[in-house]
C-alpha positions as CSV (number, residue, x, y, z in Angstrom):
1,X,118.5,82.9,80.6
2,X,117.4,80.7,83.1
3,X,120.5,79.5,84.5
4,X,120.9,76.3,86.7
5,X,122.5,78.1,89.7
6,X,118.7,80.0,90.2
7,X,116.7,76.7,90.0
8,X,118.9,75.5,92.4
9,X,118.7,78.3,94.4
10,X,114.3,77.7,93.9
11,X,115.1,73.7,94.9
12,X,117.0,74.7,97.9
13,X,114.1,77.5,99.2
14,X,111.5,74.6,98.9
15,X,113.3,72.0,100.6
16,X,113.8,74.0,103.6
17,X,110.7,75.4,103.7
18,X,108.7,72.0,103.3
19,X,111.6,70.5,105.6
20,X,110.3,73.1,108.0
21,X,106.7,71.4,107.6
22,X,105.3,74.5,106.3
23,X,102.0,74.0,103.5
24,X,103.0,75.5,100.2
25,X,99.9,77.4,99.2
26,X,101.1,76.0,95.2
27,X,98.2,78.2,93.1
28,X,100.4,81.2,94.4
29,X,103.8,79.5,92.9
30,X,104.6,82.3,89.5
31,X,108.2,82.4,87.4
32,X,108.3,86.0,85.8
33,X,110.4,87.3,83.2
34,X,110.6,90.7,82.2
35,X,110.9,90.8,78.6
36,X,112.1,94.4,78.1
37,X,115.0,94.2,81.4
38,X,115.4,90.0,81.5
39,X,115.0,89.8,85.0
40,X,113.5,86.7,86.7
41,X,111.3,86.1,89.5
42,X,110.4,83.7,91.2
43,X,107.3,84.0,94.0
44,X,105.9,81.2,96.4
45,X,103.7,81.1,99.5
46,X,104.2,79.2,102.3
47,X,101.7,78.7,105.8
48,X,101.5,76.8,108.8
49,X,99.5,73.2,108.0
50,X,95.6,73.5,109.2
51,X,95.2,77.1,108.2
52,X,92.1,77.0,106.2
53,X,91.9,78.9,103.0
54,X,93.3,81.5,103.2
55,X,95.8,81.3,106.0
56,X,95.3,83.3,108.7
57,X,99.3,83.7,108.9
58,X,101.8,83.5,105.8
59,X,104.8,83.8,104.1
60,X,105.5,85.4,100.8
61,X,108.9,84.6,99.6
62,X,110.5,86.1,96.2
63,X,113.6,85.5,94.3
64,X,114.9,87.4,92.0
65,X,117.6,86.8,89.6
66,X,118.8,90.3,87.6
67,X,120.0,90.7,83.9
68,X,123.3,92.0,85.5
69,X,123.4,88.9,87.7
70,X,123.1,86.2,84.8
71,X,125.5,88.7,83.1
72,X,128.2,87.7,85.6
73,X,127.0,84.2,86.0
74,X,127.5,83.9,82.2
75,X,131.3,85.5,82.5
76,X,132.4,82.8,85.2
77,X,130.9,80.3,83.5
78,X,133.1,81.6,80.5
79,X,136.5,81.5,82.7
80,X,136.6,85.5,83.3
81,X,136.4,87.0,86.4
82,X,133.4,89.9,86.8
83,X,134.0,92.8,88.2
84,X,131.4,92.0,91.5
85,X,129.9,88.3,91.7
86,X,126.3,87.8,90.7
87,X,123.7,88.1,93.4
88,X,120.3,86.9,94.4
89,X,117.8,89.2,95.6
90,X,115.8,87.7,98.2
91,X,112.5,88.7,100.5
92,X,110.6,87.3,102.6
93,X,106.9,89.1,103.5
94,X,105.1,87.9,106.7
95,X,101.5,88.5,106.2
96,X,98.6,88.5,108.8
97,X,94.8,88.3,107.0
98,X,91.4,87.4,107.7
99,X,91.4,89.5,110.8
100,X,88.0,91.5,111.9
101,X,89.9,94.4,113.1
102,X,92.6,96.4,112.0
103,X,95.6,95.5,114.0
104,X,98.2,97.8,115.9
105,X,101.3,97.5,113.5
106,X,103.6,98.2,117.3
107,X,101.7,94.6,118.0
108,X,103.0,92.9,115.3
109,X,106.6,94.4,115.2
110,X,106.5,93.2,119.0
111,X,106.6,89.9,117.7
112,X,109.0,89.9,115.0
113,X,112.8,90.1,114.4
114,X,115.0,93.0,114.7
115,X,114.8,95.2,112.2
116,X,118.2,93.5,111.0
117,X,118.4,89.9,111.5
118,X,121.3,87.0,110.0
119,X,119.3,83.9,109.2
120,X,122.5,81.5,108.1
121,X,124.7,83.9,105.7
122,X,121.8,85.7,104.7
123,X,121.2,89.5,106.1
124,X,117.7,90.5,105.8
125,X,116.5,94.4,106.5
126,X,112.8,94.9,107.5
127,X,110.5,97.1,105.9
128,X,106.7,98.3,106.5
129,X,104.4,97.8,107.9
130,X,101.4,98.2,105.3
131,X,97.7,97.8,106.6
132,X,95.5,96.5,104.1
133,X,91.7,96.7,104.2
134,X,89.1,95.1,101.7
135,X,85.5,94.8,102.0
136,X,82.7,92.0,100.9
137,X,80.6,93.3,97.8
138,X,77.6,92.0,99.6
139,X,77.7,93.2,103.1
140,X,80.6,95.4,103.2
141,X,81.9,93.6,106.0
142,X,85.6,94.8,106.1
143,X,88.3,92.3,106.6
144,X,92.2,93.6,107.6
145,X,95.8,92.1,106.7
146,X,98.9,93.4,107.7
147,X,102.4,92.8,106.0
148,X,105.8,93.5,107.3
149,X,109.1,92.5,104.5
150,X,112.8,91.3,104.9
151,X,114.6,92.1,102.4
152,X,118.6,90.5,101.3
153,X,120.8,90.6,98.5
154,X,122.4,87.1,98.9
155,X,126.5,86.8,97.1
156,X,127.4,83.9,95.6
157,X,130.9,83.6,96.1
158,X,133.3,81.0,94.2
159,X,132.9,78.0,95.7
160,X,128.8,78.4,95.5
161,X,129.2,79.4,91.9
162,X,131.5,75.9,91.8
163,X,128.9,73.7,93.7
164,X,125.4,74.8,93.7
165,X,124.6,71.9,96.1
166,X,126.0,74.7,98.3
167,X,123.0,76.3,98.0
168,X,120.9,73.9,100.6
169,X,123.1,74.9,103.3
170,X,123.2,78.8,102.8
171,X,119.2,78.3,103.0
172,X,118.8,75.8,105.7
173,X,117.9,78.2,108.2
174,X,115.8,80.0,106.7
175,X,112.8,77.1,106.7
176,X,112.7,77.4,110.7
177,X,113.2,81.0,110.7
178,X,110.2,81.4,108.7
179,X,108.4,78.5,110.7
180,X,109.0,80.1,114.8
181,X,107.7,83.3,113.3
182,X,104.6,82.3,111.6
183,X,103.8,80.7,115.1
184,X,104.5,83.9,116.7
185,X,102.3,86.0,114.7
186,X,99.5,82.9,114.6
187,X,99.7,83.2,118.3
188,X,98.5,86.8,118.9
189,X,95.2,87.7,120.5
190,X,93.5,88.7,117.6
191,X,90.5,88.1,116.1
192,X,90.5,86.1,112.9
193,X,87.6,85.8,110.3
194,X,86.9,82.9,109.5
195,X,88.5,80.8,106.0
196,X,86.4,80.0,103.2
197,X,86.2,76.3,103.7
198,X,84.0,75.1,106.0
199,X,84.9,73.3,108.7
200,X,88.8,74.3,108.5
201,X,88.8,77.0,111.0
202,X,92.3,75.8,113.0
């Protein structure tokens, strides 16, 4: 069931996030639903504007909205009360690519959050990092990324669940949280492949 108070919840994400002047990447934009459990998922990408394809710094942001969640949606929407309100999973993964050399993960974790951090009334947990390496079939050039999460279970409490308009504020941090970090990471001394398009090298 693709109830209204998660496409809200995805209206609310975008608008901060273009507010922000961050480039939605919109090929990466998917909606999954898992037939057998019912869960739905919703995944975007977001970079800094003059990246190049693909961005040498970028945000992966997720949403997911659980059977049991739209369970107890369903029940409040009916007049009962559930036993614990619904919830939306959220995380957010900060992603470095194209770069020539693997990086020192300590770098990185230099330049982000705290391992906890309150962006608005969300509490996100870090997680990783995880090194990636992949190499060009035709001269096995190898190209590095590295990926650190934040993870959150965001409540929606009654007057939310009354007002989804609600929603804009809960998420109105999180735009420029996501922008100041990007810049962060964009601005360490590493060196960065260059994109696919010619002539877009920031």
């Amino acid at each position: 069931m693709l109830d209204h108070v998660f496409t809200d919840a995805i209206a609310a994400v975008r608008d901060v996030l273009e507010t922000a002047l961050l480039e939605p990447q919109l090929v990466e934009e998917r909606l999954h639903a898992d037939i057998l459990a019912g869960d739905l998922t919703w995944q975007t990408t977001y970079s800094l504007p003059g990246e190049g394809n693909p961005p040498r710094v970028q945000a992966d942001l997720t949403l997911e909205w659980s059977t049991w969640s739209q369970s107890a949606y369903r029940s409040w929407r009916l007049g009962e009360t559930p036993a614990e309100p619904p919830r939306i999973g959220v995380e957010v993964i900060l992603r470095v690519q194209r770069l020539r050399h693997q990086p020192e993960p300590q770098t990185i974790l230099a330049a982000l959050p705290a391992p906890q951090v309150t962006v608005g009334p969300i509490q996100l947990e870090r997680n990783g990092p995880r090194l990636e390496i992949s190499w060009d079939d035709a001269s096995f050039d190898a190209e590095h990324a590295i990926e650190v999460g934040y993870e959150a279970s965001f409540e929606l409490d009654e007057p939310t669940l009354g007002d989804a308009g609600k929603l804009d504020g809960h998420f109105s941090a999180m735009g420029g949280w996501i922008a100041s970090t990007l810049v962060r990471l964009a601005d360490l001394d590493f060196d960065f492949l260059p994109p696919d398009e010619e002539g877009s090298e920031p």
